[in-house]
C-alpha positions as CSV (number, residue, x, y, z in Angstrom):
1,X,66.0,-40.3,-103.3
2,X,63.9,-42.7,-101.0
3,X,64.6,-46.5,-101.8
4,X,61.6,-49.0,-102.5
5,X,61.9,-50.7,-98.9
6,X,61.4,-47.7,-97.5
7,X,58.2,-46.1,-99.5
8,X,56.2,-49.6,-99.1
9,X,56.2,-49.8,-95.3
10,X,54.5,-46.3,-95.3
11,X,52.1,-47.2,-98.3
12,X,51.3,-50.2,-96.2
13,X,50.5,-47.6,-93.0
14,X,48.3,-45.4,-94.6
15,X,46.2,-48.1,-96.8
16,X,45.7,-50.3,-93.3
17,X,44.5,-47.0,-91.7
18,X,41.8,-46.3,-94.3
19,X,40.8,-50.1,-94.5
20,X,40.4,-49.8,-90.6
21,X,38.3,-46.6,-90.8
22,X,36.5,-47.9,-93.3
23,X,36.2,-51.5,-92.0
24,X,35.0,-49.7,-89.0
25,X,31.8,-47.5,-90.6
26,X,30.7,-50.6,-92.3
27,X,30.5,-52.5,-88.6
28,X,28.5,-49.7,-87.7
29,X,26.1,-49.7,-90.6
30,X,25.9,-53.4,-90.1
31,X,27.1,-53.9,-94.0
32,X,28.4,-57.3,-93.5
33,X,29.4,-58.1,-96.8
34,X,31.6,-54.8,-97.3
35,X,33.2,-55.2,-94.0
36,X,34.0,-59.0,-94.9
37,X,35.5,-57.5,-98.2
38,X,37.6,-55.0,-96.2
39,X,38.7,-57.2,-93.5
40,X,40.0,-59.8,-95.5
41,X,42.0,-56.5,-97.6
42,X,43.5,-56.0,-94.2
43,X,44.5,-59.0,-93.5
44,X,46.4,-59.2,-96.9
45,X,48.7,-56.6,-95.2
46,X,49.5,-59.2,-92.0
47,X,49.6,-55.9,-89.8
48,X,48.4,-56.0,-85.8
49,X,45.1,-54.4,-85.4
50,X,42.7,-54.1,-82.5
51,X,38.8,-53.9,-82.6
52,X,37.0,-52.1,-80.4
53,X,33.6,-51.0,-78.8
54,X,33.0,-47.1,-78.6
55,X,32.3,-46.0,-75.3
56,X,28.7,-44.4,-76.9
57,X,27.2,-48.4,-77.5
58,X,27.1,-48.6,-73.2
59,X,24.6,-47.8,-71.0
60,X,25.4,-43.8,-69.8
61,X,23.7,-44.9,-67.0
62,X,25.6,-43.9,-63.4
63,X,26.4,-47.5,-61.3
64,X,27.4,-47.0,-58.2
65,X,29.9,-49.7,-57.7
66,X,31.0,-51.4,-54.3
67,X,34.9,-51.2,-54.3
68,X,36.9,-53.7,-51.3
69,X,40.3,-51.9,-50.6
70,X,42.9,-54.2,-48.7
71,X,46.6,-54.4,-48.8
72,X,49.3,-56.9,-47.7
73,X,48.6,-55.4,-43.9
74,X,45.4,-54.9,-43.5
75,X,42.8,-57.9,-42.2
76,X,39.7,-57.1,-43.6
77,X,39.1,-54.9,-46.6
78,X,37.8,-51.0,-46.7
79,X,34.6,-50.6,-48.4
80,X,34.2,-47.7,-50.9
81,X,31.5,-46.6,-53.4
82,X,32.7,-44.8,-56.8
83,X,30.4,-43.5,-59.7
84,X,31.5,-45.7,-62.8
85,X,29.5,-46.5,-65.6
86,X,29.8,-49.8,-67.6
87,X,31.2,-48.6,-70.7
88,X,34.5,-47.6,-68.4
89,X,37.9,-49.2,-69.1
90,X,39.6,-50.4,-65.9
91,X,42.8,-48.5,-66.9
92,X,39.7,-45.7,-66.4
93,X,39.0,-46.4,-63.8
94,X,42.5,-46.9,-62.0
95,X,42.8,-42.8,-62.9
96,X,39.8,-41.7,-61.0
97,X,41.4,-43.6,-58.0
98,X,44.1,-42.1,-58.1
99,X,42.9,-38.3,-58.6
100,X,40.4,-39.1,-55.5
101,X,42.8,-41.1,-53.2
102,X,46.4,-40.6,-54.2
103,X,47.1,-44.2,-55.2
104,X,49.0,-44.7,-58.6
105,X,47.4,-46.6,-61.3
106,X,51.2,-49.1,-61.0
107,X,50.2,-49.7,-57.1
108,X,46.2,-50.9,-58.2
109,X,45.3,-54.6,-58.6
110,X,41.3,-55.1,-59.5
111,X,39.8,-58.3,-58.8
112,X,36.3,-58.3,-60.5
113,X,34.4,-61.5,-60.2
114,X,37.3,-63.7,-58.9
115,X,39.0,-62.2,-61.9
116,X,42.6,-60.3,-62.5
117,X,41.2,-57.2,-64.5
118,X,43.3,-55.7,-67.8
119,X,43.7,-52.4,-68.2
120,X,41.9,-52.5,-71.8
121,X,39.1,-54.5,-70.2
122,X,35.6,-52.9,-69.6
123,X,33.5,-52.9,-66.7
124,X,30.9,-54.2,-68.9
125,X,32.7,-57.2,-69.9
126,X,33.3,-58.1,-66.2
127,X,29.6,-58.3,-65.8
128,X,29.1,-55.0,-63.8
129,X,25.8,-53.8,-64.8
130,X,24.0,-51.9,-62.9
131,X,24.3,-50.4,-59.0
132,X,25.8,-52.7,-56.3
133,X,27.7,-54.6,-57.9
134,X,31.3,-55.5,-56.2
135,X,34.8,-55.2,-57.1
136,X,38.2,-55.4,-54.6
137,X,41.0,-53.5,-55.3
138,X,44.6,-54.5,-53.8
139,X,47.0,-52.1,-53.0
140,X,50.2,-53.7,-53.6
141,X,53.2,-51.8,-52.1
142,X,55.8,-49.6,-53.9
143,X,58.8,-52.7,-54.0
144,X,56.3,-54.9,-55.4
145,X,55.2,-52.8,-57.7
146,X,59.0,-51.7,-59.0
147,X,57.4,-48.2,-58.4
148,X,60.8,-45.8,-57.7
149,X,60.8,-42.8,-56.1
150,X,61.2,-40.9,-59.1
151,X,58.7,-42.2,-61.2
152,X,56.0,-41.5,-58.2
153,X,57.1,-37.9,-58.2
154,X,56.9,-37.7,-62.1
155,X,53.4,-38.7,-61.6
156,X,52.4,-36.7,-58.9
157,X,53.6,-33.7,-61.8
158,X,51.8,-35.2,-64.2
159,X,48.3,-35.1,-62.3
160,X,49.5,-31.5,-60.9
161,X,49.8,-30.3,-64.6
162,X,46.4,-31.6,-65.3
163,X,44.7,-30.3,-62.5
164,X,45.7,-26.8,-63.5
165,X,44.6,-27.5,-67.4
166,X,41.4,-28.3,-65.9
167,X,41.2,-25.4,-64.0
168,X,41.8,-22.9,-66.1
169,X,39.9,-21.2,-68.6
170,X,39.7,-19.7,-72.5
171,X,39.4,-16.1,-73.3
172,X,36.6,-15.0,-75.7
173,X,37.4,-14.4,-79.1
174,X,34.7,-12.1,-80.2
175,X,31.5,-10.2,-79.2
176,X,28.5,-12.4,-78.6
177,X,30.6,-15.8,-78.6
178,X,31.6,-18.1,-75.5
179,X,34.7,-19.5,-74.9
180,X,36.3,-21.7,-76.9
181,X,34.2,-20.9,-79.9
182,X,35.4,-20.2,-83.3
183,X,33.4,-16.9,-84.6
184,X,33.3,-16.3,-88.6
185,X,35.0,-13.8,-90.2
186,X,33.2,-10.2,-90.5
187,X,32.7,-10.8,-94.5
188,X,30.7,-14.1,-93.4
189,X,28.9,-13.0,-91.1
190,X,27.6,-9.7,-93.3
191,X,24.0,-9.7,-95.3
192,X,24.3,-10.1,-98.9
193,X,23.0,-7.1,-100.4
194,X,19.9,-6.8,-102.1
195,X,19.0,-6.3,-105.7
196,X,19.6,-2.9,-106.6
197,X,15.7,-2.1,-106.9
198,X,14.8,-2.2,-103.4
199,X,16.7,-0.4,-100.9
200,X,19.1,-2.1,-98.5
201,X,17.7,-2.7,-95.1
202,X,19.3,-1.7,-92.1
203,X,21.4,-3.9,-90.5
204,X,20.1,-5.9,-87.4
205,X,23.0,-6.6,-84.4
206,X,22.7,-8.9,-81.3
207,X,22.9,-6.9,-77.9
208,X,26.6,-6.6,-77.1
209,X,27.5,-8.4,-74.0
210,X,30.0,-7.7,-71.8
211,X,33.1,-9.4,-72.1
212,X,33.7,-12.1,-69.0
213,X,37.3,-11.6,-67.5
214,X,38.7,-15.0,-67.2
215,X,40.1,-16.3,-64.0
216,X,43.8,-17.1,-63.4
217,X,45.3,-20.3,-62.9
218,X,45.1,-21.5,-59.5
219,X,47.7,-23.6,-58.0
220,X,46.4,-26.7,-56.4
221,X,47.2,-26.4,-52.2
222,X,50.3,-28.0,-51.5
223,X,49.2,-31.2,-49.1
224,X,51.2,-31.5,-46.0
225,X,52.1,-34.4,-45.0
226,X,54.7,-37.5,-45.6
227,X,54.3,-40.0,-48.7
228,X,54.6,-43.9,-47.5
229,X,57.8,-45.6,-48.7
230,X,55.7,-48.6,-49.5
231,X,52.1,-47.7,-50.5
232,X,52.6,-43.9,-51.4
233,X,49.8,-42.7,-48.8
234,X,50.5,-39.3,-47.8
235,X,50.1,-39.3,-44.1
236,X,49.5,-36.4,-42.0
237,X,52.7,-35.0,-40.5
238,X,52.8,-35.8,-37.0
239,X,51.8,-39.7,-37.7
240,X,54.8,-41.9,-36.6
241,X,53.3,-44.3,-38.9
242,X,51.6,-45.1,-41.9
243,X,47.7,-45.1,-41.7
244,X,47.2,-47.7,-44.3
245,X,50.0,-50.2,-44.5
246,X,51.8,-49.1,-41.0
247,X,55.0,-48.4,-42.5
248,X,57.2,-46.5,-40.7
249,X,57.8,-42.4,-41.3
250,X,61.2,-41.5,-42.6
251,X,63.6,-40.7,-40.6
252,X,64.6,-37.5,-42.1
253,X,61.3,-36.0,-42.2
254,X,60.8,-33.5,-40.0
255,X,57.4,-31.9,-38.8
256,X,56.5,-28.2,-39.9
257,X,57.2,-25.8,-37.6
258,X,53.8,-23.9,-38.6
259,X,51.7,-26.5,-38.5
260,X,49.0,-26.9,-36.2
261,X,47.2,-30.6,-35.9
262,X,43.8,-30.6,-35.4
263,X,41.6,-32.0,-32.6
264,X,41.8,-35.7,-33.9
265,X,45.5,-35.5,-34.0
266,X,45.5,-33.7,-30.3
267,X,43.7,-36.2,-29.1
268,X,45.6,-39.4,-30.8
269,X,49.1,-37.4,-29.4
270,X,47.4,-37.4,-26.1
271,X,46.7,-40.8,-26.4
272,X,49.9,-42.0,-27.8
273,X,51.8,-39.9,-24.7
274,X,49.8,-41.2,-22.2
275,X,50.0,-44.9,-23.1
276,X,53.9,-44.3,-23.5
277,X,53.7,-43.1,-19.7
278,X,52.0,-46.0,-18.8
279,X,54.4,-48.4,-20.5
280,X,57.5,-46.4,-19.0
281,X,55.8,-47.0,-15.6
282,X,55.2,-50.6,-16.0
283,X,58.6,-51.3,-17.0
284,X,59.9,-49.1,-14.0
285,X,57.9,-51.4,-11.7
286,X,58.8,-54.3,-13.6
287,X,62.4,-53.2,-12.9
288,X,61.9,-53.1,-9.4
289,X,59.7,-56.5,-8.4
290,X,63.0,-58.0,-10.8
291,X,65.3,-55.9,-8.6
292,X,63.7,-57.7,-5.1
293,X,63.5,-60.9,-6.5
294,X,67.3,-60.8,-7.3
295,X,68.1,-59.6,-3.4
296,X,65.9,-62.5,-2.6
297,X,67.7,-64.9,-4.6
298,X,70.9,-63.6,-3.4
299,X,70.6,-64.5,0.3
300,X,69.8,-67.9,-0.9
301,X,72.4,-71.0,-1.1
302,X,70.4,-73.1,-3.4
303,X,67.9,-71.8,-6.1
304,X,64.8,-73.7,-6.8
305,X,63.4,-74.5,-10.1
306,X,60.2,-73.0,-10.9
307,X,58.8,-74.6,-13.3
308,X,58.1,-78.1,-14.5
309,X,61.5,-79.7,-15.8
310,X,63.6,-83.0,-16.7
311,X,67.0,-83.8,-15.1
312,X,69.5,-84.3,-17.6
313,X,71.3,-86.7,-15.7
314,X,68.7,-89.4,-14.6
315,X,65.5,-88.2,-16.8
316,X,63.5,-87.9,-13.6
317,X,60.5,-85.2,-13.5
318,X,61.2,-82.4,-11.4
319,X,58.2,-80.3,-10.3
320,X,58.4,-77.3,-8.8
321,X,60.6,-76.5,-6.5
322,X,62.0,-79.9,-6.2
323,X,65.0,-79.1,-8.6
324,X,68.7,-77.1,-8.1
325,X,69.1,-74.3,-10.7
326,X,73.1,-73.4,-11.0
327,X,74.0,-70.1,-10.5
328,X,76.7,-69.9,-13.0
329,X,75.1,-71.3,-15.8
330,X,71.3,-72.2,-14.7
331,X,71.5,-75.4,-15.5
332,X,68.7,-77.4,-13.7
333,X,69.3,-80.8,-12.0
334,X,68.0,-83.3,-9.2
335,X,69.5,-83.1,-5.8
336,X,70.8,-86.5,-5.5
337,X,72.3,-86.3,-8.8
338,X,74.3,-82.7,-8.0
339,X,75.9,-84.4,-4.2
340,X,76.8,-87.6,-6.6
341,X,78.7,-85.4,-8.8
342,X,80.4,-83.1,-6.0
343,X,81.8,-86.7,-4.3
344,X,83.1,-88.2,-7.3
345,X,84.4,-85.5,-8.4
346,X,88.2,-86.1,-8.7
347,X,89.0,-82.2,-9.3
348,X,89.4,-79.0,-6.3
349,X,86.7,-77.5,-8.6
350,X,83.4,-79.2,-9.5
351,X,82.2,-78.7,-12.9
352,X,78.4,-78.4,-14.3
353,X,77.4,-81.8,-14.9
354,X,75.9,-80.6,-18.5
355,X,79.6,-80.1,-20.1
356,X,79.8,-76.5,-19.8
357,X,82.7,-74.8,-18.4
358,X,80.7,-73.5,-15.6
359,X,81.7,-74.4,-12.2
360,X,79.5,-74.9,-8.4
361,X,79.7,-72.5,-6.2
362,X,80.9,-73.1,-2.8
363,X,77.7,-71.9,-0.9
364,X,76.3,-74.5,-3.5
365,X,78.1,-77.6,-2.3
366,X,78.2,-76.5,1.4
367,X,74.2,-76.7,1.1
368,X,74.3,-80.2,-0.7
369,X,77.0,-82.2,1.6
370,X,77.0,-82.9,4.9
371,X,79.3,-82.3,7.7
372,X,81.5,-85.5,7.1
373,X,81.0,-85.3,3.7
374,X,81.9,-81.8,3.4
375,X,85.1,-82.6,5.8
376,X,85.7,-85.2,3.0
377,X,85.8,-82.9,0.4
378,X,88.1,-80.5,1.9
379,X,90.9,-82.8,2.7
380,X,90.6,-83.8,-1.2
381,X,90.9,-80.1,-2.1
382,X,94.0,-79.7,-0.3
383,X,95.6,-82.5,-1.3
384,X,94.6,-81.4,-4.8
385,X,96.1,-78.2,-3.9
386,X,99.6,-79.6,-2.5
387,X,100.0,-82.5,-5.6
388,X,99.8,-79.4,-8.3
389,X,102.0,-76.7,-6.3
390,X,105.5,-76.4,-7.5
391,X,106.9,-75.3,-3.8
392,X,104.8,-77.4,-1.7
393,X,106.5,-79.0,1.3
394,X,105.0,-81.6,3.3
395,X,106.0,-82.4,7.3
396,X,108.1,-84.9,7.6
397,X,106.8,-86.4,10.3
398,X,105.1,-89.6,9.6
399,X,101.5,-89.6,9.0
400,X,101.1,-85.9,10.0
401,X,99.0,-83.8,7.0
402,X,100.7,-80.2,7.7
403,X,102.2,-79.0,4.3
404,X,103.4,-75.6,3.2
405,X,103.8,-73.6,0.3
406,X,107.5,-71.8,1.0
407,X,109.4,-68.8,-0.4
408,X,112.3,-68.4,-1.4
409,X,114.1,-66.9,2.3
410,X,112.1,-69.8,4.0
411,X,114.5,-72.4,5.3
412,X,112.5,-74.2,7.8
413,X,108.4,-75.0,8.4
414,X,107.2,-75.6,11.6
415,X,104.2,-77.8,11.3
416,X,100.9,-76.3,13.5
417,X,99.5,-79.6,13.6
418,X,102.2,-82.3,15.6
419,X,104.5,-78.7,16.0
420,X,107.7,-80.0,14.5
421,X,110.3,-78.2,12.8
422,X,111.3,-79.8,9.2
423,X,114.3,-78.4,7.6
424,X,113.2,-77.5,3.7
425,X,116.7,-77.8,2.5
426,X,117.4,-81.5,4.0
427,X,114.2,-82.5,3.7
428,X,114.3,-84.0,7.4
429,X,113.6,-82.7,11.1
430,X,117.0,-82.3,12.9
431,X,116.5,-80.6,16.4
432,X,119.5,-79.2,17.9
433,X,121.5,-80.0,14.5
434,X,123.0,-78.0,12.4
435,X,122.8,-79.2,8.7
436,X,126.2,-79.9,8.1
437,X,126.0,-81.6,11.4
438,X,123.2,-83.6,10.1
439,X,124.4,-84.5,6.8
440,X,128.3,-86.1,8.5
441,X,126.0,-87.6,11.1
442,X,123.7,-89.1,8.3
443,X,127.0,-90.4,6.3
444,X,127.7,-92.5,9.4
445,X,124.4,-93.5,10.8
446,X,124.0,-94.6,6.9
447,X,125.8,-97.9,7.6
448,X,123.8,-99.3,9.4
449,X,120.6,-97.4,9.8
450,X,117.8,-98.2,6.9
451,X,116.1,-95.0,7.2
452,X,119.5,-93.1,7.3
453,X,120.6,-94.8,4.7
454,X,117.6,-94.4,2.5
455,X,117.5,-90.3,3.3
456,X,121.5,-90.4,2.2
457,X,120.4,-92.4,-0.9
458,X,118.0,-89.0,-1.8
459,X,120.7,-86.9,-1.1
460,X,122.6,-88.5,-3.6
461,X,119.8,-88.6,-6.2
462,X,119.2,-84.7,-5.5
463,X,122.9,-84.5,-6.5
464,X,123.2,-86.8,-9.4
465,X,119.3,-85.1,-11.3
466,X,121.3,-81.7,-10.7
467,X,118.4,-80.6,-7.9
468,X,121.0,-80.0,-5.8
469,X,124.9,-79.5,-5.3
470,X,127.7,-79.3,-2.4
471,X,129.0,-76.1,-1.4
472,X,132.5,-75.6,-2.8
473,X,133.5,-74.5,0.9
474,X,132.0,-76.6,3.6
475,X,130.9,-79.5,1.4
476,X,127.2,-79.7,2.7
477,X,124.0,-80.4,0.4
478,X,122.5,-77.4,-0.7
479,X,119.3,-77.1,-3.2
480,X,117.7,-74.1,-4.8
481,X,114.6,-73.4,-4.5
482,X,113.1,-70.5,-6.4
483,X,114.3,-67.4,-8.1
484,X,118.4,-67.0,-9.9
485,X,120.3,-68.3,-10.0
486,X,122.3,-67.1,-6.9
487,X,121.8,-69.0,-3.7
488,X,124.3,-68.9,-0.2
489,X,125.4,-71.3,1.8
490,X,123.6,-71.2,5.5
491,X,126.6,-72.6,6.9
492,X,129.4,-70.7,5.9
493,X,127.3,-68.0,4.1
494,X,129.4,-68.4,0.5
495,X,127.8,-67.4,-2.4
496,X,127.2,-69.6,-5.0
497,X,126.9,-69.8,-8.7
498,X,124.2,-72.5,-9.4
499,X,124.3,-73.0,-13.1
500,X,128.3,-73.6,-12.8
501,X,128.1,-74.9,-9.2
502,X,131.0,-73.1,-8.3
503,X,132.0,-70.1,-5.9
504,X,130.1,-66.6,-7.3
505,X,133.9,-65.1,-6.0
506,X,137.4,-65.2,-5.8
507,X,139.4,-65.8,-2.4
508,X,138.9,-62.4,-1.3
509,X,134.8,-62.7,-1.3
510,X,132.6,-60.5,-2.7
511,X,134.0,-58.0,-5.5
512,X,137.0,-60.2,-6.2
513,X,136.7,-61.2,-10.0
514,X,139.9,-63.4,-9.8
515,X,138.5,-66.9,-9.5
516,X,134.6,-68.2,-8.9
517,X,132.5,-68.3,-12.0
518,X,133.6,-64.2,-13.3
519,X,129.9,-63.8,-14.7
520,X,129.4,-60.7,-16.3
521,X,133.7,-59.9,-16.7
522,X,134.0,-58.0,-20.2
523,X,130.2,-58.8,-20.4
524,X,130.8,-62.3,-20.9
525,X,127.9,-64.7,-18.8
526,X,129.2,-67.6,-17.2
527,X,127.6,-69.9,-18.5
528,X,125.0,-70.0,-21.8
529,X,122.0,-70.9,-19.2
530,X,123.3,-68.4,-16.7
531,X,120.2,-66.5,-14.8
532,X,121.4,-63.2,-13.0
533,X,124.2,-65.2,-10.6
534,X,125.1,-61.7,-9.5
């Protein structure tokens, strides 16, 4: 048993259908006063209705209409002529588009007199009346369009569906009738016999014709070819590109193996591999003039600007040729302000004026200085060099610039430049001395001489800051210099422990684990700070 709410919505359905048919006839008669009477019926029912034109109240007439085709890519439009008439929707019109070219009505925008076009809108409406008239149609790409993949291939079985319906045709149903004709039934189609006074006449028959055999459905030819990812235009296969929007081919497409391009593909091929030659061979060429500017540079000490530029240091205008381009960093500055930089600098390595951690090149500076300032330069580097070494020793004779770096087994440094021997351990020349010798002759010269006194003052300030100690034996100075901490004695050769500043052994020398510092006895260190004494 249907309830009330449900039987008055469907009472309400068919009463506005026959008011619209009827409302409808009565437009066309031009009976005004019924169709007021049944429009304002229809309205009672507050339903949404739509009034329209029948296609038969347009021209038939053929228009041959100017169509503009452009997309997002392309600079000026494609012009096109298609067969319309007025009466045509633009939805329509969209279909024949795509059945001749291929676009889907969701990718079609029409602009007809500098207006966006519906889809229920006529071509009529948009003032296109007769042949000549213009239209432009965009071609907006798949993403804009929210056109998937899917839904393009639904379509493309949607209009492969109806190209077969329309290809195909009915059987007969009947002697003497065409396709798609209803025949009447054998009792219709008989005389009605006569009164039963006059004899029946024969019966009169159209010449049988002979049945047509229908054709089978054909198959519409598969097109070969790659769809665009962005406008859908099916491309031919051996396009690296799209013809229409330039979008590129997909990458896992692959070309037929029985297909054969034609002479307008041939020849674009040919084209396309003979300008790839050509750009291979300018690049190869390109290569090589970079190559033998390179060597050129190479062989230079300075690099020239070669353009127009501003030095960042004193805002001057540099033409070309009148700068210094870095190596390192290609920084460009002025000449003068480059030297300034190299002799005020305070460091053995020069940085790029710009704050970058770039630094000159020697074969830079060489080129910038001159000899004495060069010289200069030099001597600042070295004593750059000795201040920041850790084992540097300077000659100790006065105002002599000799200086070493020694090793370890290095005792002595004999100076190439005033050719005097310094001892490294007592930090003093001593020709013909021993340094046990030295060090009693120092104790007593001490007394009375300043400068022995003041060398027997560093002693003892090597020996109080722990730099150096006495050996337990013979009782002279001795400092280590590198390495463990194992040192000897050059006089009497003991060995010593230097973190406990003791003997490494007992009496007995080397083995003897009776006295001296016994590192390493049950695997016990000396010392905490102990470093290999052994």
């Amino acid at each position: 048993m249907k309830s009330a709410s449900e039987v008055t919505p469907r009472a309400s359905l068919n009463e506005a259908e026959d008011l619209a048919a009827s409302l409808g006839d009565a437009l066309s008669c031009g009976d005004s006063q019924e169709a007021a009477r049944l429009s304002q019926k229809l309205a009672q029912l507050s339903l949404p209705v739509s009034v329209s034109i029948k296609s038969q109240a347009y021209p038939q007439d053929s228009i041959r209409l100017k169509v503009g085709v452009e997309d997002a890519q392309s600079e000026s439009y494609i012009p096109v002529t298609v067969e319309v008439s007025s009466g045509l929707t633009i939805a329509q019109l969209k279909d024949i588009i795509s059945q001749d070219y291929g676009f889907p009505p969701a990718l079609q925008r029409w602009v007809i007199g500098k207006r966006l076009a519906k889809d229920c809108d006529t071509l009529y409406s948009h003032g296109v009346r007769q042949s000549g008239d213009q239209a432009f149609l965009f071609i907006c790409s798949a993403n804009a369009a929210h056109l998937t993949r899917h839904q393009h291939k639904l379509y493309q079985e949607h209009q492969r569906i109806e190209d077969i319906m329309e290809s195909m045709q009915l059987f007969p149903r009947g002697l003497g009738s065409r396709g798609g004709e209803k025949t009447a039934p054998p009792e219709a189609q008989q005389t009605p016999p006569p009164p039963p006074s006059f004899p029946p006449p024969p019966p009169s028959f159209p010449p049988p014709k002979p049945p047509t055999a229908s054709k089978p459905a054909v198959l519409p030819k598969p097109q070969l070819g790659w769809a665009c990812p962005h406008c859908t235009f099916v491309n031919k296969p051996t396009r690296p590109g799209c013809e229409i929007c330039s979008g590129e081919r997909p990458e896992d497409y692959k070309i037929p193996d029985f297909y054969q391009p034609d002479q307008n593909e041939s020849l674009r091929i040919q084209e396309e591999q003979l300008a790839m030659l050509l750009y291979k061979q300018a690049q190869l060429e390109e290569r090589e003039r970079n190559y033998s500017a390179l060597l050129e540079t190479d062989s230079m000490n300075l690099i020239l600007n070669t353009s127009e530029v501003d030095c960042p240091i004193c805002f001057s205008s540099l033409g070309p040729g009148e700068g210094i381009v870095l190596r390192e960093c290609l920084h460009t500055f002025c000449r003068e302000c480059l030297k300034g930089t190299i002799v005020n600098s305070n460091n053995a390595e020069v940085s790029c004026p710009d704050n970058c951690e770039s630094k000159l090149l020697d074969r830079e500076i060489k080129e910038l200085l001159t000899e004495e300032e060069l010289q200069r330069f030099y001597e600042l580097r070295l004593s750059i060099a000795e201040s920041c070494s850790e084992y540097s020793f300077h000659c100790q004779t006065p105002n002599c610039r000799g200086w070493c770096i020694y090793e370890d087994e290095v005792d002595e440094f004999h100076c190439e430049i005033c050719q005097e021997t310094s001892c490294i351990l007592c930090r003093a020349i001593h020709k013909d001395m021993t340094c046990k010798e030295y060090q009693d002759d120092l104790r007593i010269r001490a007394q009375n001489d300043k400068t022995a006194f003041q060398t027997k003052q560093m002693l003892e300030n090597l020996l109080l800051n722990g730099e150096a100690t006495k050996c337990p034996r013979c009782d002279i100075v001795v400092q280590k210099k590198d390495g463990c901490d194992w040192i000897c004695c050059l006089m009497c050769k003991t060995e010593i422990c230097w973190v406990t500043k003791q003997a490494r052994w007992g009496p007995k020398g080397n083995g003897d684990t009776s006295g001296g510092c016994k590192c390493r006895v049950n695997n016990q260190l000396c010392h905490p700070n102990c470093q290999n004494c052994h």
